[in-house]
Structures are given as C-alpha cells and as structure tokens.
N, C-alpha and C positions, 0 to 999 in steps of 0.2 A: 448554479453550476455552469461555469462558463469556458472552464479549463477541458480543451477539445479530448486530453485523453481520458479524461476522467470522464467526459461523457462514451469517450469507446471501449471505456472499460465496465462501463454502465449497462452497455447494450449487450455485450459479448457475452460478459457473466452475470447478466439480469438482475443486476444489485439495485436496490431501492437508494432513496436520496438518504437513508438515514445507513444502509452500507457506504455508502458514498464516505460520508460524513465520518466513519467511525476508522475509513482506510486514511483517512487524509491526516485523521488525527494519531495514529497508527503510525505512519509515515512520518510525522511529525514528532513523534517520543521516540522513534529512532534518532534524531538529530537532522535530519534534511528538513527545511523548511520552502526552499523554492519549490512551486510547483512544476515549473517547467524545465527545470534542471533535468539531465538524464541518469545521475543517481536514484532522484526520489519516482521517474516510470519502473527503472527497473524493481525496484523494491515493489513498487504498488502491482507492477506485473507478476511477483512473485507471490505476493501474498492473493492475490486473484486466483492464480492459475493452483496454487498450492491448499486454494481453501483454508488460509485462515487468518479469515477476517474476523472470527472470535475467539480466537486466540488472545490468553490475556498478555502485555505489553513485555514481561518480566521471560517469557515465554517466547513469543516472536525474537525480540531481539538476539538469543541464544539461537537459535533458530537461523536468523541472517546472518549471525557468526560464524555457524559452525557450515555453511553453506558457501561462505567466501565473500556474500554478499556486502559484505560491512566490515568493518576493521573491529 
C-alpha cells in the first residue's frame, strides 16, 4: 500500500489491508480506476465515512447515484 490516501484512510477509519483492498476494488467496479484521480478519494471518502465498505457492488453503486456522486 503505497498510495498516501489510502494509507490516511487506513489510519482514520482503522481499516485493515484486506478493507483496504475490498475499497479499492469497490472503487474500481464503480468505473474509476486511477488511484490518484480526485473522483476515485472522493468516492473512497464516501464510502469510508459512510460505512460501507460491505456493502455489496450492485448496492454501492445506486448508492453513489442516488448521492450525486457518480453519473
């Protein structure tokens, strides 16, 4: 894990490497794949501060729709 916000997002909401792992990929079946883009912090911000990171994919993404977050 070498992408600084994902380690600040690590620290703040005390997520393990395999939370880490399931936001990024989470972030990624949304359609953002740059990490460092500021689309793909705010979504991983939202889904952090929103709790849910276990929410299944089909789920989230209605979710970042109906939020504004995503087209």
């Amino acid at each position: 894990m070498e992408n600084k916000h994902l380690i600040d997002l690590s620290v703040k909401y005390g997520l393990s490497s395999e939370d880490i792992s399931k936001l990024v990929s989470m972030v990624y079946q949304v359609g953002v794949d740059e990490m460092d883009s500021p689309q793909f912090k705010r979504i991983a911000n939202y889904i952090c501060e929103a709790k849910l990171i276990d929410m299944p994919a089909e789920d989230l993404i209605e979710e970042l729709k109906r939020k504004g977050i995503i087209a």
